[in-house]
LOVO-937242 format. One record per residue: x, y, z of N, C-alpha, C in turn. Coordinates in steps of 0.001 Angstrom, whole numbers, plus 500000, padded with zeros to 6 digits. Layout:
BEGIN
XYZXYZXYZ
...
% end
This chain:
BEGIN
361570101149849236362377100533848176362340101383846911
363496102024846328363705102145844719364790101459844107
365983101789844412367067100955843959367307100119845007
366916098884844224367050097733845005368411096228844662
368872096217845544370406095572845458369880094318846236
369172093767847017368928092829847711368249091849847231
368578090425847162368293089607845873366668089187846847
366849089015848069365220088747848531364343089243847917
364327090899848368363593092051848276363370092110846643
364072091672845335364056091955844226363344090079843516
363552089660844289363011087946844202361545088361844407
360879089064845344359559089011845950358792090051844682
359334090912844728358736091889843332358549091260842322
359766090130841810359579089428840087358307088492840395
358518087425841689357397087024842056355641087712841466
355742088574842726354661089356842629354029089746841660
355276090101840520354716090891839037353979089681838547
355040088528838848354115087256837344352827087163838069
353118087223839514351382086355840167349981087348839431
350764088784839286349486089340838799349165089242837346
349784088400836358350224088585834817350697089467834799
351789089920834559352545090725834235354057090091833831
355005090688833062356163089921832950357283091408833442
358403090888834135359385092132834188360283092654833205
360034093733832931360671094045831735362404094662832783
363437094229831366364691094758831658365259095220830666
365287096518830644365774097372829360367070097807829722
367717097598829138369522097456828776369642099241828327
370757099597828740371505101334828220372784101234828597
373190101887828130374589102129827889375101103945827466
373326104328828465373966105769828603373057106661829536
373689107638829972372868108202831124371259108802830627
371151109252829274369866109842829029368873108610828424
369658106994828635368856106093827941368359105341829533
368902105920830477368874105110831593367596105865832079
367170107444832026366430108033831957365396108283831902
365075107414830281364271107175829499363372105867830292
364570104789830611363438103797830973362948104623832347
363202105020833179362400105951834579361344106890834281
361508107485833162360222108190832738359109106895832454
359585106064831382358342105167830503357730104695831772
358519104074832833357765103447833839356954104426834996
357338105622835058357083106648835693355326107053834760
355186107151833694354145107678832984353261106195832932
353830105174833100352996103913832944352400103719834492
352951104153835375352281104214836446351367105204837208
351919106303836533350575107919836542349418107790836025
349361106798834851348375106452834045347806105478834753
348433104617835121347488103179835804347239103296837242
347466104802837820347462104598839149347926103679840091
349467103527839772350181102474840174351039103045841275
351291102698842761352057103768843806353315103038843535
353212101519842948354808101341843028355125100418841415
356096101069840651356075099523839635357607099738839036
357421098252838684359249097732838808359908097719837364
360998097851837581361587097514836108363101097463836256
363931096379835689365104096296835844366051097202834534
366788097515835472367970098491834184369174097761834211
369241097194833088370761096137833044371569096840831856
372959096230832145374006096422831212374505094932830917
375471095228829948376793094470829618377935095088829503
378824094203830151380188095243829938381186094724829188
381647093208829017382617092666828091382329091675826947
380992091829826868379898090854825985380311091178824527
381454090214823959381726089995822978380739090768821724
379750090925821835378630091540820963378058092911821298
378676093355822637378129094930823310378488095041824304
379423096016824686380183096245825433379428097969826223
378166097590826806377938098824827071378025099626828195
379096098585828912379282099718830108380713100852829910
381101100116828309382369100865827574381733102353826674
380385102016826505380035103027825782379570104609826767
379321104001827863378965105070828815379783106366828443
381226106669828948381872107682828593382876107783827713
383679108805827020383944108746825847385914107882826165
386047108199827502387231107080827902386828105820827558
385676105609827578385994103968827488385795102955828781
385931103491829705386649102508831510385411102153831868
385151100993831618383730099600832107383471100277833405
384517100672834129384483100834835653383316101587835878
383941102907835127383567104288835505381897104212834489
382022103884833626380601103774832959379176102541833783
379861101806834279379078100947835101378778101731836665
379873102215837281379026103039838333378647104201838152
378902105123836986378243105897836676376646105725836540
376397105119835364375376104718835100374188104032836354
374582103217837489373509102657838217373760103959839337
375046104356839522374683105688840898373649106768840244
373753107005838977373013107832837865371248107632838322
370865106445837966369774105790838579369045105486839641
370094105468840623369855105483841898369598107158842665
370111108002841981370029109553842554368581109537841640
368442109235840736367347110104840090365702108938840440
365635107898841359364389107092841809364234106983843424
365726107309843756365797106999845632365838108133846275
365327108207847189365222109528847919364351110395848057
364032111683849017363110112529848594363261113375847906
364100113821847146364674114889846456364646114174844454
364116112712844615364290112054843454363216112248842477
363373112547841196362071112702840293361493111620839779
361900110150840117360861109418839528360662108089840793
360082108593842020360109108085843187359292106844842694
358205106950841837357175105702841494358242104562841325
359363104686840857359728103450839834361034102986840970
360747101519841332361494100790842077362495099910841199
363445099891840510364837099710839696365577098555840407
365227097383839488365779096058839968367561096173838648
368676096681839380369642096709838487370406095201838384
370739094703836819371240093794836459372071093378835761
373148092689835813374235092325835185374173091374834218
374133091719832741373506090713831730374857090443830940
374786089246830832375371088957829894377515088354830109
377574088317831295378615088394832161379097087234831630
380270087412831426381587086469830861381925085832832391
382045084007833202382861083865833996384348084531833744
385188084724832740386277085272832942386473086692832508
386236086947831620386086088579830792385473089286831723
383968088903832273383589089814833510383763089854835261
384671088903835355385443088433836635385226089553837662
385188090968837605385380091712838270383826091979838321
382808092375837459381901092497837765381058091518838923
381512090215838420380603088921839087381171088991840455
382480089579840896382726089688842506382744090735842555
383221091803842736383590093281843070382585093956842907
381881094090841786381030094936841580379606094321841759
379430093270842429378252093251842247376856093522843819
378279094740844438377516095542845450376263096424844339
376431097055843370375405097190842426374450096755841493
374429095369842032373286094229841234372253093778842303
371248093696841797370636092040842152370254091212841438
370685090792840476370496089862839597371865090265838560
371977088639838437373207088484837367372699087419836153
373246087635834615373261086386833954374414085951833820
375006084932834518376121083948834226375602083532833417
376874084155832205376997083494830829377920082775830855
377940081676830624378900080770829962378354079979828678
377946080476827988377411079670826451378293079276825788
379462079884826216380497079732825158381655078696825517
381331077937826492381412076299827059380680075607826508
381028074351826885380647072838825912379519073007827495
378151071916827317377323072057828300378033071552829228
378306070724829428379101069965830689380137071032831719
381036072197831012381751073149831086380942073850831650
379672074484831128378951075543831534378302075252832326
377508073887832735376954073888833919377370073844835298
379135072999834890380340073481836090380320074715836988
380549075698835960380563076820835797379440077914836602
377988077331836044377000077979836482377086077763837605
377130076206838272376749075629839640378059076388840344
379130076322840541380080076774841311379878078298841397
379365079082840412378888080384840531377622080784842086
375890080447841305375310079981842147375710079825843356
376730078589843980377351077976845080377577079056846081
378675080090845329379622080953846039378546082366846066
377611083070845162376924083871845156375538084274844871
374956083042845225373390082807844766372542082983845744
373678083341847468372649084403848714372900085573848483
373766086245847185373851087699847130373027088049846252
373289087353845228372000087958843953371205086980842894
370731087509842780369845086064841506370446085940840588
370429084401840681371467084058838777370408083848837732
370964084277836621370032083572835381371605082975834280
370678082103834765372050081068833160371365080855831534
372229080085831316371873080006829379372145078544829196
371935077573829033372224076290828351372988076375827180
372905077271826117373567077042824977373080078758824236
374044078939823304374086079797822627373165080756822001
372357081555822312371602082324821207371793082998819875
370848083153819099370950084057818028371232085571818091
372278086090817405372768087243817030373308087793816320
372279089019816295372305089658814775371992089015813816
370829088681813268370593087810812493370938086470812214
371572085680813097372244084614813146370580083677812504
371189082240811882369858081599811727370294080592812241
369269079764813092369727078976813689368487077946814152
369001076469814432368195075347814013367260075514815848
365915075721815365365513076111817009364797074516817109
364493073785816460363979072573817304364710071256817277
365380071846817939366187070690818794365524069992819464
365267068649819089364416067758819809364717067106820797
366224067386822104366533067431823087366434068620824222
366296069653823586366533070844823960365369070859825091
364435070413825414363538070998826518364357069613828139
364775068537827078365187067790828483366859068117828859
367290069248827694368785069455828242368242070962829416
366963071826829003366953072413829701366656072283831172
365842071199831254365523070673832476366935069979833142
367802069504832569368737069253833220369798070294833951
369605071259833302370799072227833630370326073225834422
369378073126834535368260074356835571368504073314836949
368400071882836540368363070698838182369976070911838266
370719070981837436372102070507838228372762072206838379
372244072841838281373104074371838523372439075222839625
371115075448839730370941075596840608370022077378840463
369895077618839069369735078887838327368200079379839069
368441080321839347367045081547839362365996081684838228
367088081596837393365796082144835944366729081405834905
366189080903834286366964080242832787366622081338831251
367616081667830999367452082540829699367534081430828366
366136081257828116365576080000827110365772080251825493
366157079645824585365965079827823244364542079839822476
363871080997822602362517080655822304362080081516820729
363111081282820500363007081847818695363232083171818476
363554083831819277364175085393819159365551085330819018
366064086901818109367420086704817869368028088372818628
368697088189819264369025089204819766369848090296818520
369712091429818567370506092429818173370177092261816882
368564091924816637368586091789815104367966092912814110
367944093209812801367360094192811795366278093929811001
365381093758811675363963093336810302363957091557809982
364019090903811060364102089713810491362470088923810947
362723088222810211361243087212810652361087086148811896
362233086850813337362082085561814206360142085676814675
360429084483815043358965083977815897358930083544817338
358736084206818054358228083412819013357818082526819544
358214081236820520357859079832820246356994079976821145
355684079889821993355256080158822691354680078627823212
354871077393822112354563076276822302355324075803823211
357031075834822981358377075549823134358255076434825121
357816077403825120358135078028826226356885077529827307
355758077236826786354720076388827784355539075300828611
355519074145827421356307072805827299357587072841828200
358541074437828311359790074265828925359521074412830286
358424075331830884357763075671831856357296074574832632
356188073949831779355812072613832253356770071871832821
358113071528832109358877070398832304359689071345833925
360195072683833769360406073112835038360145073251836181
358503073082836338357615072941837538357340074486837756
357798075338837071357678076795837670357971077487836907
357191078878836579357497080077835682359016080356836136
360014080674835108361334080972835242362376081658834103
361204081350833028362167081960832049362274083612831818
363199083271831209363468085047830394363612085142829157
363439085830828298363445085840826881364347087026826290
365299086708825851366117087765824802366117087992823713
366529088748822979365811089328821489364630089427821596
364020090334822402362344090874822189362635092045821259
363452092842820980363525093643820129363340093385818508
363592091324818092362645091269816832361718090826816394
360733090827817369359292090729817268358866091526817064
357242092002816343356269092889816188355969093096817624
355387094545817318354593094723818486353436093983819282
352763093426817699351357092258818115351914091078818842
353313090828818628354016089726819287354637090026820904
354682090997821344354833091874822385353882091277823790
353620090460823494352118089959824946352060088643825472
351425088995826494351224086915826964351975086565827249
353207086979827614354288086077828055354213085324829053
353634085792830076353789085714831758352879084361831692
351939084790830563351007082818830707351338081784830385
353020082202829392353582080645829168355199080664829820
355172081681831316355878081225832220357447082387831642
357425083013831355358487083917830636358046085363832214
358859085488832490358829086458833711359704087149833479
360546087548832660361219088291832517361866088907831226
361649090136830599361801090068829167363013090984829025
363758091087827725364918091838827774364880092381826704
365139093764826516365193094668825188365819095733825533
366444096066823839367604097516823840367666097756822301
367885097423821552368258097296820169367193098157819363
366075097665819738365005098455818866364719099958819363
364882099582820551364768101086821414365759101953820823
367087101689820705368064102528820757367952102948818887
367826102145817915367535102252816789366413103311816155
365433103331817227364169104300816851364480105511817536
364886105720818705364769106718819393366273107675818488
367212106814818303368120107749817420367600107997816430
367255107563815521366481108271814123365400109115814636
364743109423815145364027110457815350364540111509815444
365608110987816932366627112445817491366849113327816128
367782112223815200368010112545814268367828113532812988
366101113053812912365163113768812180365044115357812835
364648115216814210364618116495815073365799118046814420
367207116850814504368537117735813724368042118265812730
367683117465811633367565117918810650366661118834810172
365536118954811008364234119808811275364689121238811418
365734121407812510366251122571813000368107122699812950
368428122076811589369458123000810570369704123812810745
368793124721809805368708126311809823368782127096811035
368542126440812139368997127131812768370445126938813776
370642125637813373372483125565813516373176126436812673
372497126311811484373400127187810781374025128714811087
372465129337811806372530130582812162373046130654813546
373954130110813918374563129891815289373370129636816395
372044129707816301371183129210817979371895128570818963
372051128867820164372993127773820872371722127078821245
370543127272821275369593125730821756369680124751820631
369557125370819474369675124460818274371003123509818227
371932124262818645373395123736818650373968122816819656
373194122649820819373613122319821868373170120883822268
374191119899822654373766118444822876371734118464823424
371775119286824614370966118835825202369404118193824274
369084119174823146368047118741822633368186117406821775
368848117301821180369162116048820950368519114871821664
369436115216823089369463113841824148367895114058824762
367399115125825101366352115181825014365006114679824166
365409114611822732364599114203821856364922112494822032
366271111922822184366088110690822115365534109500823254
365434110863824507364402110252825576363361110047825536
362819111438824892361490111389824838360891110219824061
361383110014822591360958108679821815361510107289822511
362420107411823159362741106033823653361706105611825266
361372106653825494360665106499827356359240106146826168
358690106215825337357212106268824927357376105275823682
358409104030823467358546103334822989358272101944824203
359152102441825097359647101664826716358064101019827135
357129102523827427356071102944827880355063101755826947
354946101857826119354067100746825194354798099523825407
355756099182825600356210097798825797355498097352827133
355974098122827765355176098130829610354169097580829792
353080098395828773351559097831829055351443096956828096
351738096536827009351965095264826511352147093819827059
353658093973827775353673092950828663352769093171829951
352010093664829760351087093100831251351147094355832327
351829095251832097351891096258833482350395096842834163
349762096943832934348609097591833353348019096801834627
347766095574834764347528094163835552348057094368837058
349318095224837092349466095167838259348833096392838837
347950097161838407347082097924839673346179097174840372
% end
């Protein structure tokens, strides 16, 4: 197993990770040297821990009202071509014997999927998933759990669903997190849909800049409890501290999602790198001049950003 498309085979791994504490991390790109990056971090997190096999999902979005990153892939634009670019990209560089980061087994995922905007992904394309988030947040609950369940129904022996009950924070959005229904609407919509993993409101804001979310870790026990089973996933891990970075897997969060902070640090560095070696753009260098160091520099800081998240959430645990 490296690139793995088979919702069993990718069910038994997420399993496996929580049984040992550990949570699965799924780091989002929306480009071939960021897709890269996460295969190195997990590649060096497992050289280090003497690990022969360890997992990590590489997801996109492609018509997500807020990030469209299977549009950012190439400079056309075509979801198509940037979405199979990107996972065949992944799949040559972990599967095979000829592959450089054979350690790392790549659970690929479809985040963030519009029932109608991503229509094509959720059937056609999702010979390149095993795991999907049917989004419908942007339904009244009654709408969205329709929605989820008839999804599920028709494709929940092909790949794992993760749904949403209601809306998250983005980009700084502020928003009222204790809803004092909210743990028995979640329990309802996890019983009547039929979901794999529920993507929970647990005080993170996705796509955010320096803000003060918190982590509910009370809220995510309590939602766990009421579920009978570890299931959640958590989005906006990118605005938490690092000290906030841990423990997930003990209050039932199995699955974590980040991109924002990654992509924010690893470009300013790149950045800095430019500016380091000017002088010698100026003087025509073609190494100085030439994409590659760049994209190079923004791997390197983004795979050793990735890499500390890894053993944070728990990776070390699974040797």
């Amino acid at each position: 197993m490296s690139f793995i498309t088979n919702r069993d085979q990718a069910k038994s791994i997420i399993e496996d990770t929580a049984k040992k504490g550990a949570t699965l991390a799924i780091f989002c790109t929306a480009s071939h040297w960021n897709t890269e990056a996460i295969l190195r971090a997990a590649q060096t997190v497992a050289l280090k821990n003497g690990l022969k096999r360890i997992p990590v999902a590489i997801a996109m979005t492609s018509h997500y009202e807020h990030m469209q990153q299977t549009m950012r892939v190439t400079r056309s634009g075509c979801f198509k071509a940037g979405l199979r670019s990107v996972m065949d990209y992944a799949k040559l560089l972990c599967d095979g014997p000829d592959a450089p980061y054979q350690e790392v087994d790549v659970l690929p995922h479809l985040d963030h999927a519009d029932p109608v905007k991503d229509s094509w992904e959720l059937t056609e394309g999702l010979d390149y998933f095993c795991s999907v988030m049917f989004d419908a947040q942007r339904y009244s609950l009654e709408e969205n759990m329709r929605l989820t369940a008839d999804y599920v129904k028709k494709y929940g022996d092909k790949v794992l669903v993760e749904g949403a009950v209601e809306s998250l924070g983005v980009g700084n959005e502020k928003k009222a997190q204790q809803n004092d229904d909210y743990i028995e609407k979640a329990a309802e919509y996890v019983k009547k849909t039929g979901v794999d993993f529920l993507v929970a409101d647990l005080g993170t804001e996705q796509q955010s800049e320096g803000t003060e979310a918190r982590y509910l870790k009370e809220r995510a026990v309590e939602l766990t409890a009421n579920l009978g089973k570890p299931m959640l996933v958590l989005h906006g891990t990118s605005s938490l501290s690092n000290k906030d970075i841990k423990g997930f897997s003990e209050d039932g969060v199995i699955r974590v999602n980040m991109w924002t902070r990654i992509v924010r640090e690893s470009g300013q560095y790149a950045a800095k790198r430019i500016l380091e070696r000017y002088p010698l753009i100026e003087s025509n260098n073609f190494e100085a001049c030439e994409a590659k160091q760049y994209i190079d520099d923004n791997i390197d800081c983004a795979s050793e950003i990735m890499a500390q998240v890894l053993e944070a959430i728990g990776y070390t645990k699974l040797a």
